[in-house]
C-alpha positions as CSV (number, residue, x, y, z in Angstrom):
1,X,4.7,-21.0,-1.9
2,X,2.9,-17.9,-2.0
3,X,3.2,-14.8,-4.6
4,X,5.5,-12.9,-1.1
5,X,7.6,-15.0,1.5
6,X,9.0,-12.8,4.0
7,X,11.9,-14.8,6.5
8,X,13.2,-13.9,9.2
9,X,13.3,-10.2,8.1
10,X,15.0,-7.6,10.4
11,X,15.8,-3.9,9.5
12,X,18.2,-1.9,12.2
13,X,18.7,2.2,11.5
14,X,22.0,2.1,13.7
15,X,20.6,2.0,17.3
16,X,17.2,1.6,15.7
17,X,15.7,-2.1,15.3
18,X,12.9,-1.0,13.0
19,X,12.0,-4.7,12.0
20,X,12.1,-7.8,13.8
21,X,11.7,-11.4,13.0
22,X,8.9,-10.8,10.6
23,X,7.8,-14.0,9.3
24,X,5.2,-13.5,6.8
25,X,3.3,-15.4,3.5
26,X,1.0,-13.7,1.2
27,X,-1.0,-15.1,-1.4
28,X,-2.2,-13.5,-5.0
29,X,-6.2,-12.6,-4.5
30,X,-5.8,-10.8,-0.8
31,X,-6.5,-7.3,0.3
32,X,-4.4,-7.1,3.2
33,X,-5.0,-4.4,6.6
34,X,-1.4,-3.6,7.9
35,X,-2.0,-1.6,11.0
36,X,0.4,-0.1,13.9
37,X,1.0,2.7,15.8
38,X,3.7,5.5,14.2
39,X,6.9,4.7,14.4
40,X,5.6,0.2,13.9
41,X,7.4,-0.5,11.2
42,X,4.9,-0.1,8.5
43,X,6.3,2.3,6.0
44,X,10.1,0.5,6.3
45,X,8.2,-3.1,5.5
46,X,6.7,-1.9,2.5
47,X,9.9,-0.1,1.1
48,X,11.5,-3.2,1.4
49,X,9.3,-5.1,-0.2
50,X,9.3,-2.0,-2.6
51,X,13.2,-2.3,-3.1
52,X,13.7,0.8,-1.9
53,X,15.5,-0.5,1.7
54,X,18.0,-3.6,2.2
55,X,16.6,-5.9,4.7
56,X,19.8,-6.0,7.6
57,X,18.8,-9.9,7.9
58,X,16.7,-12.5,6.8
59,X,15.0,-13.0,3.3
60,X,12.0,-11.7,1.1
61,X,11.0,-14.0,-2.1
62,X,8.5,-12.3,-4.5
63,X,7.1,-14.6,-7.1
64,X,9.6,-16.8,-6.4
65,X,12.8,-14.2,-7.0
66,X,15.0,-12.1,-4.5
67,X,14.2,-8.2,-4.6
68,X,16.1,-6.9,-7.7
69,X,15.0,-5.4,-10.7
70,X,12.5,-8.1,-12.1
71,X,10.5,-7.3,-8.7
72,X,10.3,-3.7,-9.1
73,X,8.4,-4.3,-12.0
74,X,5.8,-6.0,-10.7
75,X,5.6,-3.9,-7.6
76,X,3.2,-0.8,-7.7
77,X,4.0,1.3,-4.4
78,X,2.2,4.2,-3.3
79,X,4.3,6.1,-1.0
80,X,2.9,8.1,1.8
81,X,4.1,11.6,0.4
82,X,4.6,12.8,-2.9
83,X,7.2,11.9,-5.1
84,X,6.5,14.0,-8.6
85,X,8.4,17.4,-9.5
86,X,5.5,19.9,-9.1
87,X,6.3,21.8,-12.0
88,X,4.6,18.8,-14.5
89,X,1.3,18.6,-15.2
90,X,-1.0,15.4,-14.6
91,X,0.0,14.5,-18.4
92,X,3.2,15.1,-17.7
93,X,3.1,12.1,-14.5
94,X,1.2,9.7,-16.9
95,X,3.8,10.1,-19.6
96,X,6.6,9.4,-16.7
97,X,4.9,6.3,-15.4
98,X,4.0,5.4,-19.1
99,X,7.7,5.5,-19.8
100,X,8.8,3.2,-16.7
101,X,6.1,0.6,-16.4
102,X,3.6,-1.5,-18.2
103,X,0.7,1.0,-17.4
104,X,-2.8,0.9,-18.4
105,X,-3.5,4.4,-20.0
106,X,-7.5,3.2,-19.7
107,X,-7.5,2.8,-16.7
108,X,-5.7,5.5,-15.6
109,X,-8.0,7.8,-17.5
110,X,-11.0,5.8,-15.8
111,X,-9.8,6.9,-12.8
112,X,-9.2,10.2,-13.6
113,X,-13.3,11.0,-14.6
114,X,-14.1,8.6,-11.7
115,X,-12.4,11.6,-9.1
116,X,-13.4,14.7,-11.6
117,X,-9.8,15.3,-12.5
118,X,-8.3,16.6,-15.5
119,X,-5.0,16.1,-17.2
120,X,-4.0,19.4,-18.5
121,X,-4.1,20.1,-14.4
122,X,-0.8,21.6,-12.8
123,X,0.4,19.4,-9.8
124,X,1.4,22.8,-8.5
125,X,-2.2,24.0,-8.1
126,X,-4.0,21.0,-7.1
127,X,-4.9,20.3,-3.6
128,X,-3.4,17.6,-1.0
129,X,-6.0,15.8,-1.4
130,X,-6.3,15.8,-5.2
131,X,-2.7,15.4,-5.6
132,X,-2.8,12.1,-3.1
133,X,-6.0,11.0,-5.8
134,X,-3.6,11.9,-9.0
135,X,-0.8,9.7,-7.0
136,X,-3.1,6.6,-6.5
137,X,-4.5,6.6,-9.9
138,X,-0.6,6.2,-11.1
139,X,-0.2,3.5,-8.7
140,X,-3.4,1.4,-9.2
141,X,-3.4,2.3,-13.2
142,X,0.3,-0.3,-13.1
143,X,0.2,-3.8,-14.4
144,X,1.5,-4.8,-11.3
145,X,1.2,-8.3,-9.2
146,X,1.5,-6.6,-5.7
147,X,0.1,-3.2,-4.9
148,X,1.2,-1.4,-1.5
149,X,-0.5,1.5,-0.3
150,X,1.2,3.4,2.5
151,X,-1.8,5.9,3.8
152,X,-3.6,6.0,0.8
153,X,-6.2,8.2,2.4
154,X,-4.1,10.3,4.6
155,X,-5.1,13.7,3.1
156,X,-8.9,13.2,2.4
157,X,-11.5,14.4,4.0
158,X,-14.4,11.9,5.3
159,X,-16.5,12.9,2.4
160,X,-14.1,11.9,-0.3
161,X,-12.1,8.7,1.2
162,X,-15.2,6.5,0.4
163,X,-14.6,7.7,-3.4
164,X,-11.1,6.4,-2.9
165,X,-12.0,3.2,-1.2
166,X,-14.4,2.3,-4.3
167,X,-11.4,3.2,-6.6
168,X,-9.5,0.8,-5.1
169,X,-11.8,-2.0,-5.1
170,X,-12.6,-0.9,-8.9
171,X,-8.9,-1.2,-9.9
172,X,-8.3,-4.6,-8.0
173,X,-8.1,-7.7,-9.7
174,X,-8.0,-11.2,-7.8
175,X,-4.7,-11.8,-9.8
176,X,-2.9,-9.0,-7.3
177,X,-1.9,-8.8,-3.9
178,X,-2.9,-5.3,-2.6
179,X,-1.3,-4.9,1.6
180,X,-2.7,-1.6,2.5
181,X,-0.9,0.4,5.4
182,X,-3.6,2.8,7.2
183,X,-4.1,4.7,10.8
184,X,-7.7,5.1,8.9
185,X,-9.0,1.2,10.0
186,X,-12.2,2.0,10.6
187,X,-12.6,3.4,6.8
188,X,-10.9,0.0,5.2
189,X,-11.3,-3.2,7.6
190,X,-14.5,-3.8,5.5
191,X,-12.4,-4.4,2.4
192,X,-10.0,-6.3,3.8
193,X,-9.6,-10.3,3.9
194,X,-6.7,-10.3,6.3
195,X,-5.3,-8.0,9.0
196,X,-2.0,-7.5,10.8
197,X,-0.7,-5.7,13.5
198,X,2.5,-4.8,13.6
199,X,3.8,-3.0,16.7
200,X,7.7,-2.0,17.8
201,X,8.8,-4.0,14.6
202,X,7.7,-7.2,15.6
203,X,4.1,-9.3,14.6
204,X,1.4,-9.3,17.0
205,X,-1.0,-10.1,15.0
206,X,-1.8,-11.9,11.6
207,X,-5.4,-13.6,11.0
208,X,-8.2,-13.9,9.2
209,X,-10.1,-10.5,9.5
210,X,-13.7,-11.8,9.8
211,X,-12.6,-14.5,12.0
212,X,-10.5,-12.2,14.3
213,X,-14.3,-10.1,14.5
214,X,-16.3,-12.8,15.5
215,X,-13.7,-14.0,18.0
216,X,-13.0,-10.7,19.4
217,X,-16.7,-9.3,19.5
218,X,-15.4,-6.2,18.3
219,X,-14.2,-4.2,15.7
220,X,-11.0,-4.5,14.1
221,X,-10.7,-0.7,14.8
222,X,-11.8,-1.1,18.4
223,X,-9.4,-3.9,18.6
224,X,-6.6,-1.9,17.7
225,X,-7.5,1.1,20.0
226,X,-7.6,-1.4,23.0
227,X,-4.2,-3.1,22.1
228,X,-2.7,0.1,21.6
């Protein structure tokens, strides 16, 4: 069994069938590509997996437990918008996730001098872009077993998200599961071991991402762009 089984999954809003039939395994030592238009299913598989949403049917096992409270602490989620009070300061968000996780203060400060970031900065004052960096080192700076990133470079500019890319990789440890949710998949398909397509809620595609290049003669960017 691997560290995430996901069963039969289906999510309805209402009307809405957000999720359906996902069937999924996921092993400890992946970077995983999760890829789909807007409105896939991305975001609403990852908060599940997060805890944050009730699956409407079927089953998701991490490390061998139903999603409760034991999972939550070993899930580190990125979400794609910001979730801090903008009146703290970046100390201020390292105290808070100090407080509610097992959080590596080195690394977090790593990460900090790695983007040129300070922590006596207001999150008020800092840019989209810096505040999306602050947000990621919080994330990747958990002792966590799974790490899902929904957009994680949605408000860089080109010149910065291969900074961000190389903080991920530096943070990653094979011990981890990272799935990494992106519209970016030309920036991070070169990280990734695995890649998945999900498109109206449902799988369409789950392989190897080296293998699905070679069979495909193309891209897994161009791939995507001629699926969809």
């Amino acid at each position: 069994m691997g560290i995430l089984e996901v069963s039969n999954l289906y999510k309805d809003y209402g009307k809405k069938l957000a999720l359906k039939n996902i069937n999924l395994s996921f092993d400890l030592g992946q970077i995983v590509g999760l890829y789909g238009p807007n409105g896939s299913g991305k975001t609403t598989f990852l908060k599940i997996i997060a805890g944050l949403l009730r699956p409407s049917k079927g089953k998701v096992i991490l490390d061998g437990r139903e999603i409760g409270v034991y999972t939550k602490s070993i899930v580190a989620y990125l979400p794609d918008r910001n979730i801090l009070p903008l009146w703290m300061k970046v100390r201020d968000a390292r105290n808070f996730y100090k407080d509610f996780f097992d959080f590596d203060e080195a690394r977090f400060k790593s990460l900090l001098e790695f983007f040129e970031l300070r922590e006596e900065l207001n999150l008020r004052e800092l840019s989209k872009g810096d505040l999306e960096k602050i947000l990621l080192s919080l994330t990747l700076s958990r002792k966590a077993k799974v790490y899902l990133l929904d957009e994680p470079l949605g408000g860089m500019d080109p010149s910065t998200r291969d900074k961000v890319i190389t903080s991920i990789l530096r943070s990653y440890h094979e011990e981890s599961l990272m799935i990494i949710a992106t519209h970016l998949i030309g920036e991070i398909e070169n990280i990734t071991e695995r890649t998945i397509f999900i498109h109206n809620g449902e799988l369409v595609l789950d392989d190897n991402t080296e293998k699905i290049r070679e069979e495909k003669g193309v891209s897994i960017n161009e791939l995507f762009k001629k699926m969809f």
